[in-house]
C-alpha positions as CSV (number, residue, x, y, z in Angstrom):
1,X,-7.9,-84.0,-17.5
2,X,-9.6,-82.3,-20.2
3,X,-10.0,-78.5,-19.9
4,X,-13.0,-76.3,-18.5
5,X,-14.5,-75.1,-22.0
6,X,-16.4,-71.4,-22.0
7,X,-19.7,-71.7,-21.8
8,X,-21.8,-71.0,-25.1
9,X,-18.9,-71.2,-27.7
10,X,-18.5,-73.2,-30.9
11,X,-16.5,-76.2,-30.4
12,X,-16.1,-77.1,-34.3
13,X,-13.3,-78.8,-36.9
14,X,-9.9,-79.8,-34.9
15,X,-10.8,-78.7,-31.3
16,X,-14.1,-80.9,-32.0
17,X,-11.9,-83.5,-33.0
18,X,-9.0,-82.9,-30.3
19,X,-11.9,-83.0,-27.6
20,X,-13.2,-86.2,-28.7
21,X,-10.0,-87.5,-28.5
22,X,-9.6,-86.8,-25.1
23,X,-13.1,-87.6,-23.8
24,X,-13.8,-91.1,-25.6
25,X,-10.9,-92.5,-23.5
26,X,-12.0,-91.7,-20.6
27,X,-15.5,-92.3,-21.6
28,X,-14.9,-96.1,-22.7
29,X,-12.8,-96.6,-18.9
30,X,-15.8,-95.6,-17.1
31,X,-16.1,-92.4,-16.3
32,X,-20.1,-90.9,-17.5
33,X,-21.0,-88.6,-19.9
34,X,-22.5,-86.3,-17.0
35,X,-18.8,-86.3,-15.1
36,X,-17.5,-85.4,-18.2
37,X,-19.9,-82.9,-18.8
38,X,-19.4,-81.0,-15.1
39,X,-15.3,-81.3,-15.7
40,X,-15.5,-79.5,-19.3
41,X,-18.2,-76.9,-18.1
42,X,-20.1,-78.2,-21.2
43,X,-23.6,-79.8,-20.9
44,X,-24.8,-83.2,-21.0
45,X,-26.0,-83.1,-24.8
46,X,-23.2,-81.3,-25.6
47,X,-20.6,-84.8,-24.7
48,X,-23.0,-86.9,-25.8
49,X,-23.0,-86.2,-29.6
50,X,-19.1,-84.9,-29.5
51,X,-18.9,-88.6,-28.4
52,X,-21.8,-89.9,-30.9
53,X,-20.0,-88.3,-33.5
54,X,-16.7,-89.4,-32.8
55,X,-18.1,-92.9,-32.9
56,X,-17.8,-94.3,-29.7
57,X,-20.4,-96.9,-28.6
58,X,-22.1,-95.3,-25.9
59,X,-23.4,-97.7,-23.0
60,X,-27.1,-98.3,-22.0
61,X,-28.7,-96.5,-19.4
62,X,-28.0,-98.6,-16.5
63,X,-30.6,-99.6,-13.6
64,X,-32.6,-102.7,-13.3
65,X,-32.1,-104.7,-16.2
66,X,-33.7,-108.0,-15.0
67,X,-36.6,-109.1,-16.4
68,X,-39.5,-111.2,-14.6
69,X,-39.3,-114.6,-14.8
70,X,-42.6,-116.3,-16.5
């Protein structure tokens, strides 16, 4: 369980790196950025570039991907 972050502060050098660490697991079993986000008190954009930068291949956006036949 990663920990409840305070809102508004730099996250930078090791803790960056120490957070990635603990989100991209998590991130590559399943779980979405936005849970992530609510559990670490941190935003949406916020996971998605500690985990851009980290270098974990993020997953499409989901919904219908079928395409019509013809």
């Amino acid at each position: 369980m990663a920990r409840t972050l305070s809102r508004g502060t730099r996250v930078t050098g090791a803790e960056r790196t120490q957070l990635a660490a603990e989100l991209a697991p998590r991130y590559a079993s399943g779980e979405s950025i936005r849970d992530l986000a609510a559990e670490t008190g941190r935003s949406y954009g916020f996971i998605y570039n500690v985990l851009k930068e980290a270098g974990v291949p993020l997953r499409g956006r989901g919904g219908n991907t079928r395409r019509k036949k013809g």
